[in-house]
ROZARO-926693 format. One record per residue (C-alpha): x, y negated, z. Coordinates in steps of 0.2 Angstrom, whole numbers, padded with zeros to 4 digits, always signed. Each point is the difference from the previous one (the first is absolute). Example, Ala and Ser with C-alpha at 12.3 -4.5 7.8 and 13.67 -1.06 7.14 Angstrom:
2
+0062+0022+0039;+0006-0017-0003;
//
This chain:
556
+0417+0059+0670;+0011+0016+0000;-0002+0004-0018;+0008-0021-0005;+0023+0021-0026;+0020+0003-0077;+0005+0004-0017;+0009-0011-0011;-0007-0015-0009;+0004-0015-0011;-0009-0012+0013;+0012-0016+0006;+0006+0001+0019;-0013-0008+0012;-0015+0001-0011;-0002-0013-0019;-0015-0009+0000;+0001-0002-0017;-0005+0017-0005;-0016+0003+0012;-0018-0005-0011;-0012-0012+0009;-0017+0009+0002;-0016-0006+0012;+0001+0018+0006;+0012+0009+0013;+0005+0017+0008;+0002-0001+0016;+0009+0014+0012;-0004-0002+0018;+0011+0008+0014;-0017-0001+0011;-0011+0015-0001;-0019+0001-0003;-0007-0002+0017;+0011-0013+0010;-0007-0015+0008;+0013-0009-0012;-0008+0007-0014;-0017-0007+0003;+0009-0016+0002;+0009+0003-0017;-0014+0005-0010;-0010-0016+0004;+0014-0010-0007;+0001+0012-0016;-0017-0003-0003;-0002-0019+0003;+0017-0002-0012;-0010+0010-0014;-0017-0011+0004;+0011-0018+0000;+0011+0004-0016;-0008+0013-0009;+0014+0012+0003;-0002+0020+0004;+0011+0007+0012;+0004+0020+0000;+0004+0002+0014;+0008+0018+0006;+0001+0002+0019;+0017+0011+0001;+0003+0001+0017;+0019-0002+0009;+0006+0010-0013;-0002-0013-0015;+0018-0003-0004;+0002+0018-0002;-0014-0001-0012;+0006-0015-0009;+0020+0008-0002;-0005+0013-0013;-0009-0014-0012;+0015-0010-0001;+0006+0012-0014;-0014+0001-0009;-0004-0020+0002;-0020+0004+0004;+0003-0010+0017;-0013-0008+0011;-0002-0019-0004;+0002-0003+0020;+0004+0010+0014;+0003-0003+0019;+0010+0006+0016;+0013-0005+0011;+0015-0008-0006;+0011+0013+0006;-0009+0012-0010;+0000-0012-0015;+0017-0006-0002;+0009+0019-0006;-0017+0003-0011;-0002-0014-0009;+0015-0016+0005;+0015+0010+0003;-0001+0008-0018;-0004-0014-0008;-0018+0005-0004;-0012-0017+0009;-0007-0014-0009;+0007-0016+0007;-0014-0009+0010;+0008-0014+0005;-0011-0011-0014;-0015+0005+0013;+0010-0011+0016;+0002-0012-0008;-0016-0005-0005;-0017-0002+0011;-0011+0017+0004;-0018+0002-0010;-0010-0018+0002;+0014-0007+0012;+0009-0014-0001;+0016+0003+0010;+0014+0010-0008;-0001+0019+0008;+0019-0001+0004;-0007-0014+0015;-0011+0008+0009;+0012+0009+0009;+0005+0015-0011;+0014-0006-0003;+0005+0003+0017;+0001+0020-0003;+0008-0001-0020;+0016-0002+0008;+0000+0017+0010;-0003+0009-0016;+0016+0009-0006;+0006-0008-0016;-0003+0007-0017;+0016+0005-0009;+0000-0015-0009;-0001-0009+0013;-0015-0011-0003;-0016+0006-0005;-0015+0002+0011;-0004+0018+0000;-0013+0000+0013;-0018-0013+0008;-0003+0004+0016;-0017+0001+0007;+0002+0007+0016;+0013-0001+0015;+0006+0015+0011;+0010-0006+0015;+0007+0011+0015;+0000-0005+0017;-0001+0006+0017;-0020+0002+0004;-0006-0001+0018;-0017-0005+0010;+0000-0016+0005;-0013+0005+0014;+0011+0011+0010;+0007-0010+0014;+0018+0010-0001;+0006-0002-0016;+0002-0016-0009;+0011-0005-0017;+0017+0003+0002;+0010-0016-0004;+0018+0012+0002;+0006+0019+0000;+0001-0003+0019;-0017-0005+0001;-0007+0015-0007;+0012+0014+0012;-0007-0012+0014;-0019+0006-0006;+0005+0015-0003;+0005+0002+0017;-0015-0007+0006;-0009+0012-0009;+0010+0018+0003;-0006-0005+0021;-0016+0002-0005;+0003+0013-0012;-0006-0008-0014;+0008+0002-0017;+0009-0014-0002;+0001+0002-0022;-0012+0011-0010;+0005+0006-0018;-0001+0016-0011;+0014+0008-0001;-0003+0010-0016;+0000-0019-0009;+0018-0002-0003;-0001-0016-0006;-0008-0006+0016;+0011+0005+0012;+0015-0007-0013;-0007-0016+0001;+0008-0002+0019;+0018+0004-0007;-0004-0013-0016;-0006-0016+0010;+0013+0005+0013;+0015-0001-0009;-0005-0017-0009;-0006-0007+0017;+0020+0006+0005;+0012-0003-0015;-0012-0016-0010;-0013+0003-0011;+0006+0009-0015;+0014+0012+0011;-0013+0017-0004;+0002-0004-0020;+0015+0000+0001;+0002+0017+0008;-0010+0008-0009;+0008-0009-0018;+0017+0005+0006;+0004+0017-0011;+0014+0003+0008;-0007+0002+0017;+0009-0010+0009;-0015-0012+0005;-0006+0013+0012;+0014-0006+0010;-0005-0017+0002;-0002-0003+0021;-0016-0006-0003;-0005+0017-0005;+0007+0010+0013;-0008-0014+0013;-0018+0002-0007;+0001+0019+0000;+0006-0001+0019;-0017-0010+0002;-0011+0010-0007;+0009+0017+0012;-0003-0013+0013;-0019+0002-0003;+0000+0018-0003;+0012+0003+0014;-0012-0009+0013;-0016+0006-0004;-0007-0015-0009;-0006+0009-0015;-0017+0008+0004;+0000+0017+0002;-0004+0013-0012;+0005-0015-0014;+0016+0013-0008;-0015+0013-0003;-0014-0011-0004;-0009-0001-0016;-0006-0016-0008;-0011-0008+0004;+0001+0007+0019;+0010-0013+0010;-0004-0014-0008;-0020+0005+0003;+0006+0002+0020;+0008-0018-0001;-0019-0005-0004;-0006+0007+0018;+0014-0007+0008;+0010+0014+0005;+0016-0010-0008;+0005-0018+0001;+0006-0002-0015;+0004+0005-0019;+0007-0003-0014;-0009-0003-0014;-0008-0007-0015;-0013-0013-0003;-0012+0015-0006;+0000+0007+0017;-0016-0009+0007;-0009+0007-0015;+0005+0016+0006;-0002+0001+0018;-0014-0013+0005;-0014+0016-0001;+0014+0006+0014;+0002-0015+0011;-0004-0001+0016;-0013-0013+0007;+0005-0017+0002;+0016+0005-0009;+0008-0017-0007;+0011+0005-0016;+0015-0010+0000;+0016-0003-0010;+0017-0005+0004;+0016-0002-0012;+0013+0014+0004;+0009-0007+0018;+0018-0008-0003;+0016+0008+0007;+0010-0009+0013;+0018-0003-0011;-0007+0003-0015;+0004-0009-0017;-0016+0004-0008;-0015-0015-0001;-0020+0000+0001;-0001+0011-0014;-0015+0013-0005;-0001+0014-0010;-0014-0005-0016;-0007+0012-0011;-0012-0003-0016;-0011+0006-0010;-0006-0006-0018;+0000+0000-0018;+0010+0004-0013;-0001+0001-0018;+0009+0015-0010;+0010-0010-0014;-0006+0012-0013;-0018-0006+0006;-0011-0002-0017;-0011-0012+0009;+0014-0008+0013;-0010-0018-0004;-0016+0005+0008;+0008+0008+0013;+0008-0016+0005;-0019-0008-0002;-0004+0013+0013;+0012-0005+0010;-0002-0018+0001;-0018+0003+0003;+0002+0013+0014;+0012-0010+0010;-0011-0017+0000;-0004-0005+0018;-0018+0006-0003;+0005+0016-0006;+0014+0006+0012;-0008-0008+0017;-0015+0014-0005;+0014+0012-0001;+0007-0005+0017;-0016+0001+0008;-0008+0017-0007;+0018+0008+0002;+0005-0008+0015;+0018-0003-0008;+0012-0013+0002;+0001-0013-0017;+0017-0009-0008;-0010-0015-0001;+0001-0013+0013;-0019-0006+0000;-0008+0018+0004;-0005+0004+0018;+0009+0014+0009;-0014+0013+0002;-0003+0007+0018;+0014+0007+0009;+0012-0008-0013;+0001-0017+0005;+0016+0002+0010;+0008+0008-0014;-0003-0015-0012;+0007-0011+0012;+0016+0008+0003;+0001+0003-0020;-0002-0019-0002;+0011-0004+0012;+0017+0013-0003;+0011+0004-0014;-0006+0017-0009;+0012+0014+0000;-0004+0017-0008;-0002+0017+0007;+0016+0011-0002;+0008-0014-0013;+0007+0008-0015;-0007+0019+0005;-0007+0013-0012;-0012+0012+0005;+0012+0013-0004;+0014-0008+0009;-0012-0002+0017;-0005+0020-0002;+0015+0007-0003;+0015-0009+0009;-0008-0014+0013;-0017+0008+0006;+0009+0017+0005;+0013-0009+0010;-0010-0012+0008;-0014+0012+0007;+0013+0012+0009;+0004-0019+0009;-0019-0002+0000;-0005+0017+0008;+0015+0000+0015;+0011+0012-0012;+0015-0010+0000;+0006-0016+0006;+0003-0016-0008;+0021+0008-0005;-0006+0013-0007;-0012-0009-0011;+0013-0011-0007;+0013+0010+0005;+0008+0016-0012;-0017+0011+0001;-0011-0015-0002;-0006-0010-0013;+0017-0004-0010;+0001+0021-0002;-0016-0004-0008;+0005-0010-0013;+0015+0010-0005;-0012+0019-0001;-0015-0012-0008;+0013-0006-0015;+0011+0017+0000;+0017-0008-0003;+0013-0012+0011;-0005-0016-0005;+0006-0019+0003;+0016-0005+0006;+0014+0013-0007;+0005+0014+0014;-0017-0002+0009;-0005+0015+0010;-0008+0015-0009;-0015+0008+0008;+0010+0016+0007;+0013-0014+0006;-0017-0009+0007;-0002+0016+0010;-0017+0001-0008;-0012+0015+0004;+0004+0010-0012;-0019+0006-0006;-0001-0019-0004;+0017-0002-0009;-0004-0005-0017;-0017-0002-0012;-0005+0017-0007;+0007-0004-0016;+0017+0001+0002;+0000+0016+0008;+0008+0014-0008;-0012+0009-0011;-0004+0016-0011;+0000-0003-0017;-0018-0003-0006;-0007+0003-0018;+0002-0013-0013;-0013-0013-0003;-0012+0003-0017;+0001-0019-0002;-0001-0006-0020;+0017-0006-0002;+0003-0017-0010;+0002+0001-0018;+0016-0012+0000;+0014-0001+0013;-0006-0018+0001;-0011-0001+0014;-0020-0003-0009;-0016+0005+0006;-0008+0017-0003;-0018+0005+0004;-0001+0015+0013;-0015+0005+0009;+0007+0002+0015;-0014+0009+0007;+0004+0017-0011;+0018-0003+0008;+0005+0013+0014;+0008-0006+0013;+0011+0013+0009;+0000-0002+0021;+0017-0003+0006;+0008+0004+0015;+0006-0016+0000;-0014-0009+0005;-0017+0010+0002;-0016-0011+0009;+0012-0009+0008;+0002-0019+0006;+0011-0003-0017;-0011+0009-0012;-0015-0013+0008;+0009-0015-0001;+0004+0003-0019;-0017+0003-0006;-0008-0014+0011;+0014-0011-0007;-0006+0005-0017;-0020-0006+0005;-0009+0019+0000;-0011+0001+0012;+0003+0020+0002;+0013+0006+0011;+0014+0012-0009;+0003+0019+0001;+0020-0003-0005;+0010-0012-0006;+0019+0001-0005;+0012-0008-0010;+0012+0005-0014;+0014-0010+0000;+0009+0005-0015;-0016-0004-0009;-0003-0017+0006;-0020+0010+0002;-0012-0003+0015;-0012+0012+0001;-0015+0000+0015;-0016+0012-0002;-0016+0000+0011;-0016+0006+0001;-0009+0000-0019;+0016-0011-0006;+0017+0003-0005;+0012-0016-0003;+0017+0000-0009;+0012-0017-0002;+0013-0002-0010;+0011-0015+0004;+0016-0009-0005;+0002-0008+0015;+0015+0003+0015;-0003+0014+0012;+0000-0012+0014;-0015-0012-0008;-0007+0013-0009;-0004+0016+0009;-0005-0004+0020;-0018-0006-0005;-0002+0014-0013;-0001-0017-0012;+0011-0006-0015;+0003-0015-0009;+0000+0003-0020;+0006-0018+0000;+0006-0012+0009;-0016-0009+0005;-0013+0014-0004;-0003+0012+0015;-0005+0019-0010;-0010+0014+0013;-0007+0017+0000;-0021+0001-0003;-0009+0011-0008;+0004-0005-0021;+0012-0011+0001;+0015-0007-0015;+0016+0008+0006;+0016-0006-0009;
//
């Protein structure tokens, strides 16, 4: 699954029930596309809701990109009534802003013609790994699926079996190198795959929760936590001895994890999708197993494994957030959702759903350890810019495990990524850091040319109010500052376009944003701080109401 990455508004943080309309009809945005064996599954549901309660369903099949699709609406308030992913994906959309309907009415009472409340049949098992709402409370997102990570292997091959400890796994390894076998298979053009060695590490060394807190600490101090600096010495360990399969740091998905399938690797590291995508690969006779990530000898960290779901959510502006709720209740009935499991061949939250094939281990260790989440307390933006381009020079034998902690490594990172010394007064600069220099800070705080003022409608007030632009009739001069490059991406993505941009800058003195792309040309203005406002080319016109560039939007 190598694909699972607003203008201002008088809606209340987290989404007020009050204001949505009841209706027996509901939009419905789908992060599956068209022709998906889960959207078969889907669309049987969607039709035997409409057959039971009269209800018509429109739903619009949007792919991975959904959320980018939804992003733009939430200025205009035409947003779908229901729309799913992955609650990574979910939470900056639609919880972080204050923009999701609170479902927590929906646990608390039984699923569609059941009698048990839903919260009991074991979802509530995963509700606690969802990051919190600004408020603290609500309950932004259902689950209906389960993603887990662990290590995969065949359970018919006579040399490798589960490995209880990090010992145990070198000792396979070993076993396997003799016979010149690989001993782990993965893709090294997948970042986040091979991160997820440095992540379970670090929690299996310094206790669970030690990799939030690295990658929470702003002033980058975190990175020199021993547990870090022990778990990137691991991973060199595997690189360093040959362990890795080789070709893996010039592979293309899905390459290795395909050869893992015809056993030319003992193991990988993976998620609960992976039999799905390699069983037309697998050898014969091949038994596909599952084992939690092994334990390190010394370590603080307990039985612990990473969870990620996939659900609903409803868009607090939703006209019709009642019969989306209906939906809901209705889809996630054991009768519904175990036809989901078994025509998907997906894990479910609920307790009383069988593990399809090859999954059975998974729910087993799911049920049976605390949840911990991937890369606690990431960003996409953070993993691309500061922790993926460190880690995979670890990764791909480029350095060892000092310099990725150490003053070229991934603290550098984090100071080039924010542009400015930050935490803990007299803390290093990047030149101090000794930080390559074509690295040494974010395109837009480079020295620049002057560039042509903006032809942006001012206000008619000093008081900051809204005025109508069409921002599309607005040029957007390019700026040596940042031109196709990582920052420019990371602003327009931030801002939900699915369209990547030509340029992006900033005028400071203006408080203005300004990010153009291909058939669309945003401007910003924003009374924010340049330290909140600026880095995700987004600005807050208030406290609580997150304002972005789109195609007509109200700038104040």
């Amino acid at each position: 699954m190598a694909v699972v990455a607003a203008a201002a508004t008088s809606l209340s943080p987290c989404g007020d029930s009050g204001a949505a309309s009841d209706s027996r009809n509901l939009t419905y945005w789908s992060m599956w596309t068209e022709n998906e064996p889960q959207t078969a599954v889907l669309k049987s549901v969607v039709a035997d809701f409409g057959k039971d309660t009269g209800s018509k369903v429109d739903v619009q099949w949007q792919g991975r990109t959904v959320l980018e699709k939804v992003a733009p609406t939430l200025a205009t308030g035409k947003v779908p009534d229901l729309v799913d992913q992955t609650d990574d994906k979910l939470y900056p959309t639609l919880a972080q802003p204050g923009r999701a309907r609170d479902l927590g009415a929906l646990l608390d009472q039984p699923a569609d013609g059941e009698k048990q409340k839903l919260s009991r049949t074991g979802v509530n098992r995963y509700m606690g790994h969802l990051r919190k709402s600004p408020d603290g409370a609500r309950v932004w997102m259902v689950p209906y699926e389960v993603l887990s990570v662990g290590l995969w292997y065949n359970g018919a091959d006579k040399n490798v079996k589960a490995p209880a400890t990090w010992d145990d796994l070198l000792d396979t390894c070993a076993v396997l190198k003799k016979e010149q076998r690989g001993c782990i298979a993965v893709d090294g053009d997948q970042a986040a795959y091979t991160a997820w060695w440095l992540d379970y590490l670090v929690d299996r060394i310094g206790g669970d929760g030690t990799m939030a807190r690295v990658i929470r600490d702003k002033s980058g101090a975190g990175w020199d936590d021993p547990a870090v600096r022990d778990a990137a010495a691991k991973v060199a360990e595997l690189v360093d001895k040959g362990y890795l399969i080789k070709g893996y740091d010039a592979s293309k998905y899905p390459e290795q994890q395909n050869r893992w399938a015809e056993g030319k690797a003992g193991f990988i590291l993976n998620g609960s999708w992976l039999p799905t995508e390699t069983h037309k690969f697998a050898a014969l006779g091949f038994d596909t197993r599952f084992a939690a990530f092994p334990s390190v000898d010394g370590g603080g960290g307990g039985a612990t494994t990473d969870v990620r779901l996939l659900g609903f959510s409803v868009p607090a502006q939703a006209k019709h957030a009642d019969a989306a709720e209906r939906f809901i209740s209705y889809f996630m009935a054991k009768k519904h959702l175990g036809g989901v499991a078994a025509g998907a061949g997906n894990l479910m939250p609920r307790d009383d759903i069988d593990a399809p094939n090859g999954r059975t281990d998974v729910k087993k260790i799911l049920e049976s350890t605390k949840p911990r989440e991937q890369l606690a307390g990431s960003t996409p933006d953070f993993n691309e810019k500061v922790l993926f381009p460190a880690y995979q020079e670890l990764f791909f034998g480029k350095t060892d495990a000092d310099g990725f902690v150490g003053r070229r490594g991934a603290r550098c990172r984090l100071q080039q990524h924010r542009g400015a010394p930050l935490g803990r007064p007299g803390m290093a600069t990047p030149d101090e850091l000794g930080c390559p220099a074509d690295r040494r800070l974010p395109a837009h705080t480079r020295p620049r040319a002057p560039v042509p003022p903006l032809h942006v409608v001012p206000p008619a007030a000093p008081a900051l109010r809204p005025t109508e632009v069409d921002l599309r009739a607005v040029p957007a001069p390019r700026d040596a500052r940042a031109t196709s490059g990582d920052w420019a991406a990371e602003m327009w993505s931030a801002c939900g376009s699915p369209r990547d941009p030509a340029s992006a800058y900033l005028e400071p003195s203006e408080q203005r944003c300004s990010v153009r792309g291909p058939g669309t040309t945003g401007t910003c203005l924003t009374s924010t701080s340049r330290s909140t406002g600026f880095s995700r080319c987004c600005g807050r016109s208030t406290p609580n109401t997150p304002m972005c560039c789109s195609p007509r939007t109200t700038v104040s």
